[in-house]
N, CA and C of each residue as an Amber inpcrd file, in Angstrom:
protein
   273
   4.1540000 -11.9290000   6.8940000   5.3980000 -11.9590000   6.1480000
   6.0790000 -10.6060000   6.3010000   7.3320000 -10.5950000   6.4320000
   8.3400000  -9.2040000   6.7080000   9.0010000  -9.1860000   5.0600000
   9.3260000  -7.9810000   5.3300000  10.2700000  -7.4260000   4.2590000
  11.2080000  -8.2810000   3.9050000  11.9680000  -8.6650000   4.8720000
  12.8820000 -10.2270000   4.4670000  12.4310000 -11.4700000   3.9020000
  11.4440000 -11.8900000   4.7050000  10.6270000 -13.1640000   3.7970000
  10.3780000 -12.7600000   2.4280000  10.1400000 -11.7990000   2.1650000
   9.1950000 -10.9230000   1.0910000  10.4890000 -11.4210000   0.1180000
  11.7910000 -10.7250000   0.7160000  13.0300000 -10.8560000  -0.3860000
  13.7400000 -12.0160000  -0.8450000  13.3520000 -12.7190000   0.5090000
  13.8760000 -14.1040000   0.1470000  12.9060000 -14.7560000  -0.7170000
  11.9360000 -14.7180000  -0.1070000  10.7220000 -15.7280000  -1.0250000
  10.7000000 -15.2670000  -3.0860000  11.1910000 -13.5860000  -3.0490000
  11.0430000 -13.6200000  -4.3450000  12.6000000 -13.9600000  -5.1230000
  13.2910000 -13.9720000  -4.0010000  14.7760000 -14.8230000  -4.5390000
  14.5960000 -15.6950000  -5.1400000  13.9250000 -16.8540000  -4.1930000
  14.0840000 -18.0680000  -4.3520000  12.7970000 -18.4160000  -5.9050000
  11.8210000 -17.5250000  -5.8740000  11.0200000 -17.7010000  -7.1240000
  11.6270000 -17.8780000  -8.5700000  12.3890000 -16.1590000  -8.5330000
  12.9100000 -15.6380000  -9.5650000  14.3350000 -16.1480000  -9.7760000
  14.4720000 -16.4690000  -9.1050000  16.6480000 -17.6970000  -9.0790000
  17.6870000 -16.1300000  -8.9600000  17.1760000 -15.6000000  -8.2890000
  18.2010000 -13.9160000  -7.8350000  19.0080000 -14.2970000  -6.5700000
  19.6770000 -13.0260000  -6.7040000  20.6200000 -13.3820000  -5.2230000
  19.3810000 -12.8420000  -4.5280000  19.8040000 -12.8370000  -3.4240000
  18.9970000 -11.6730000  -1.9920000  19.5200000 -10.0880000  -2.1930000
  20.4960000  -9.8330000  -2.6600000  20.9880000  -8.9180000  -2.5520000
  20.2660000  -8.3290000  -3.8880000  20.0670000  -8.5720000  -4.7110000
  19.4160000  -8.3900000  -6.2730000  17.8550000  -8.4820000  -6.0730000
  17.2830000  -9.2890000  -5.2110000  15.4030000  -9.0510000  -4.8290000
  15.5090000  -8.1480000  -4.0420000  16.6120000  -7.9390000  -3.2250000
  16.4540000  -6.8030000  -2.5190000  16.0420000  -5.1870000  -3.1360000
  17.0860000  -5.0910000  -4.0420000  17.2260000  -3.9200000  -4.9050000
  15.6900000  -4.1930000  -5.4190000  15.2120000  -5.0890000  -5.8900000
  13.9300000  -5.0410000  -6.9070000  12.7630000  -4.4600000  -5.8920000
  12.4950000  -5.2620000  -4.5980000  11.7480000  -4.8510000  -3.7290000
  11.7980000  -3.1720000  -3.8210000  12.9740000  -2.8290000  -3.0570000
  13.0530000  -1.4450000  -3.0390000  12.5070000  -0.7700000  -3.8010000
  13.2870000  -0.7200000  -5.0460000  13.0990000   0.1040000  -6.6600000
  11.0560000  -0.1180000  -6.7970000  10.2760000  -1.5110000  -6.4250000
   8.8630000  -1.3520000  -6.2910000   8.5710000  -0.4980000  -5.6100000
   8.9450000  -0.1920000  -4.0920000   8.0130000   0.7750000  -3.1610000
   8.0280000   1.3200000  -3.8460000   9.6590000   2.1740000  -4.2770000
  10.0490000   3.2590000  -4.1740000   9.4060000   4.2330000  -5.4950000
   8.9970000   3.2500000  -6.6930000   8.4340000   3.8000000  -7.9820000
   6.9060000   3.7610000  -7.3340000   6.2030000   2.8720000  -6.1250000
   4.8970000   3.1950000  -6.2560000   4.7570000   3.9370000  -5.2360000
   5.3030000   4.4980000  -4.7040000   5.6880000   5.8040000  -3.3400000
   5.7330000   6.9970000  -4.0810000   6.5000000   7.5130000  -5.3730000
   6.8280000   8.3380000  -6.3640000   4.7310000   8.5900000  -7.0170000
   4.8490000   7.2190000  -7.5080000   3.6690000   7.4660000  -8.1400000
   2.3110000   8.3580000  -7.4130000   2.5860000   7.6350000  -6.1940000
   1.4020000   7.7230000  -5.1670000   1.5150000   9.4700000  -4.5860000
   2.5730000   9.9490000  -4.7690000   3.0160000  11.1140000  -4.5720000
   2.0600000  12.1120000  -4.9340000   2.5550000  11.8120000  -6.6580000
   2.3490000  12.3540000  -7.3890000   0.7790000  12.6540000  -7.5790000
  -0.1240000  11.5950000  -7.4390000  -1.5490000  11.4500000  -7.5600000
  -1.8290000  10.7630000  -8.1000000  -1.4280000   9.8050000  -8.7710000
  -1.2700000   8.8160000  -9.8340000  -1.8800000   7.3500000  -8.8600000
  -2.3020000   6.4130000  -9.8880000  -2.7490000   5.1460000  -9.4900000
  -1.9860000   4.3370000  -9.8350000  -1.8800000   3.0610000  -9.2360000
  -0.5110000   1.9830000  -9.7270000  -1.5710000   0.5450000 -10.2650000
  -1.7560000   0.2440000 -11.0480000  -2.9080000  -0.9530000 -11.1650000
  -1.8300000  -2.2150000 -11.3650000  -1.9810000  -3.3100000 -10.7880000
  -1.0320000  -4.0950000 -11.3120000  -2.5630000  -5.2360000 -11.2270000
  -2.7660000  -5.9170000 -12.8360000  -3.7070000  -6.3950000 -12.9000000
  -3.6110000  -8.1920000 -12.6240000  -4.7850000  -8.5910000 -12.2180000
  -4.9010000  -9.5740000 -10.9040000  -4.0880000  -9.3000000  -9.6660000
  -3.9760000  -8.2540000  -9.3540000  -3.2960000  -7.7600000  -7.7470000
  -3.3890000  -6.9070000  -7.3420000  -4.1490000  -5.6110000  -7.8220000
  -5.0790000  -4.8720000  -7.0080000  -4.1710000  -3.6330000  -7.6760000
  -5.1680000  -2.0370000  -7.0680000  -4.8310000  -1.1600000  -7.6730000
  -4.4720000  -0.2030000  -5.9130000  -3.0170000   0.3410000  -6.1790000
  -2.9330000   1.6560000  -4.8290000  -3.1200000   2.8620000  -6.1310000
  -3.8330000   3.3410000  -4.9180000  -4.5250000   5.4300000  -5.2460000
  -4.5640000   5.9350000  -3.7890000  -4.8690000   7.1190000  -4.2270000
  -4.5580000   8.1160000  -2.9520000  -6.0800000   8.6490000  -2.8510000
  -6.9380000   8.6660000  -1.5430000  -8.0590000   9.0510000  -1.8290000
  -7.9450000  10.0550000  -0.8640000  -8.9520000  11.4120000  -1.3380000
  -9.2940000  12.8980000  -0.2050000  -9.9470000  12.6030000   0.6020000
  -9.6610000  12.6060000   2.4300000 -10.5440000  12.5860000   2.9680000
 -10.6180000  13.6080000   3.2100000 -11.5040000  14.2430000   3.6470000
 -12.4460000  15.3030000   4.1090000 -12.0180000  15.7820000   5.5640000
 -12.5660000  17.4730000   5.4990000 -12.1840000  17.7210000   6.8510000
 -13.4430000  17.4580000   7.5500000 -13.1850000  17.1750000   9.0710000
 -14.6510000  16.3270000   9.9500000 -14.2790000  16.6170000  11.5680000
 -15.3620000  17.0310000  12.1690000 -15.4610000  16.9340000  13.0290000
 -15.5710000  16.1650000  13.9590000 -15.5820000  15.9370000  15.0470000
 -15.3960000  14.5960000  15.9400000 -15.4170000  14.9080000  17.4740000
 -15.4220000  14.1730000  18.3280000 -15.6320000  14.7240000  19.8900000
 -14.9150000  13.9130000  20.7700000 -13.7180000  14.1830000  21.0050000
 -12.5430000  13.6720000  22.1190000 -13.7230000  13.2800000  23.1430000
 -14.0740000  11.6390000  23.1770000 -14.0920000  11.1630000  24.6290000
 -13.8220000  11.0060000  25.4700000 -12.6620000  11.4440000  25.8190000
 -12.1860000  11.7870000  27.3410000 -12.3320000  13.0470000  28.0690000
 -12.2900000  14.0450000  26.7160000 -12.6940000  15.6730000  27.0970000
 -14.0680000  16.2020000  27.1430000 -14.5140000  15.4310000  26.0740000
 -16.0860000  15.6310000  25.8820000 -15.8700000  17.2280000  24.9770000
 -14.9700000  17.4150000  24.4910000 -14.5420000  18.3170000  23.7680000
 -14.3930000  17.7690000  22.1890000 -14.9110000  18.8660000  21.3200000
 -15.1060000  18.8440000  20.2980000 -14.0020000  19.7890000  19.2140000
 -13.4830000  18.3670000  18.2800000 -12.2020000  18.3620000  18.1850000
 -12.4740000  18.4120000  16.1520000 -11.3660000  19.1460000  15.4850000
 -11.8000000  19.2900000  13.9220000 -10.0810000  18.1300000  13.2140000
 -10.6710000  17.0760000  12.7640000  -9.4440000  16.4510000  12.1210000
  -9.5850000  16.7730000  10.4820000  -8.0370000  17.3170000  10.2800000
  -8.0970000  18.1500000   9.0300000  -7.8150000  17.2190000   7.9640000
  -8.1770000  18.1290000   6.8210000  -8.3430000  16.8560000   5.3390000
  -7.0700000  16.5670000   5.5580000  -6.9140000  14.9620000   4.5730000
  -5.7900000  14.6280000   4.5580000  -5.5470000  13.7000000   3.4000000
  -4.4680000  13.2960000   2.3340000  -4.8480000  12.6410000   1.3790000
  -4.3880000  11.1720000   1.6290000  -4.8740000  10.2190000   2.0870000
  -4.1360000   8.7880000   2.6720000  -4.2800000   7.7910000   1.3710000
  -3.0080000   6.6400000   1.2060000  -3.1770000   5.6890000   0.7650000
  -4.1270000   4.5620000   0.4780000  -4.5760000   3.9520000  -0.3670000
  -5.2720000   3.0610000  -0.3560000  -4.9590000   2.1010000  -1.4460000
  -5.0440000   0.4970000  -1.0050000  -5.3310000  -0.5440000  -1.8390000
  -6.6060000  -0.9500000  -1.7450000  -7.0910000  -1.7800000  -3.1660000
  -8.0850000  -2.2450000  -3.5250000  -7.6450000  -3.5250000  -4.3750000
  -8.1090000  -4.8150000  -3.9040000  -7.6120000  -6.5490000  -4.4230000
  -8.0780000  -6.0590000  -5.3570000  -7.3260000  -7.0500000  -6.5230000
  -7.9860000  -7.6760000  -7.5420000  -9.1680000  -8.6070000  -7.6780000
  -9.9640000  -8.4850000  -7.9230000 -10.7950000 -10.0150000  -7.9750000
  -9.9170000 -11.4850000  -7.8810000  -9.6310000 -11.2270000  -8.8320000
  -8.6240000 -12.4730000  -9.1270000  -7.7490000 -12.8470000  -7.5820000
  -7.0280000 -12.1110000  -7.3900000  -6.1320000 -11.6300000  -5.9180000
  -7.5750000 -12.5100000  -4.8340000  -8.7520000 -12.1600000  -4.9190000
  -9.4260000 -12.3370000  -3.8640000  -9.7390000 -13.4440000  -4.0910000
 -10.4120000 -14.2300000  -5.0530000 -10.3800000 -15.4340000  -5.0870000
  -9.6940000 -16.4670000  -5.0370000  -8.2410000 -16.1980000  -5.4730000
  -7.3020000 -17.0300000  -4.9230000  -7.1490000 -17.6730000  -3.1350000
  -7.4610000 -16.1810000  -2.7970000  -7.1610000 -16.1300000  -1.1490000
  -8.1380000 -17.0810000  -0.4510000  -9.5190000 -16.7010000  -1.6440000
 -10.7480000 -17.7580000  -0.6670000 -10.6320000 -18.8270000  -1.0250000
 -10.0860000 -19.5130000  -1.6950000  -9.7080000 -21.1610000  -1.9690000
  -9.1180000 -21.9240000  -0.7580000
């Protein structure tokens, strides 16, 4: 599903224009992009929780060089389903 399906499909749920799920879509990233920024967790319950987890700095060895290469910490995104979220899916 694309960003468009995404807007249409919650059009057609919620009885909005496209132009009005549009704005809503947005205004979601855009408050859980802010959040995620910040360090903050977004839980939306039966649908899983985004957090930002530390990875670590680590070493590693370019296989083509056979050279030994250091990838630096970095703080990346992450989701985690809901239960609920997951059992739906396995039905």
């Amino acid at each position: 599903m694309t960003k468009k399906e995404l807007i249409y499909g919650i059009a057609l749920e919620a009885g909005l224009s496209s132009s009005d799920a549009a704005k809503a879509v947005d205004a979601f990233m855009k408050v859980i992009e802010k959040s995620l920024r910040k360090g903050e967790s977004v839980s939306l319950m039966g649908f899983g929780s985004f957090f930002v987890s530390n990875m670590t700095e680590r070493k590693c060895i370019n296989t083509k060089t056979k050279r030994q290469i250091v990838i630096p910490a970095a703080k990346v995104p992450r989701f985690r389903v809901a239960s609920r979220l997951r059992e739906a899916v396995m039905k």
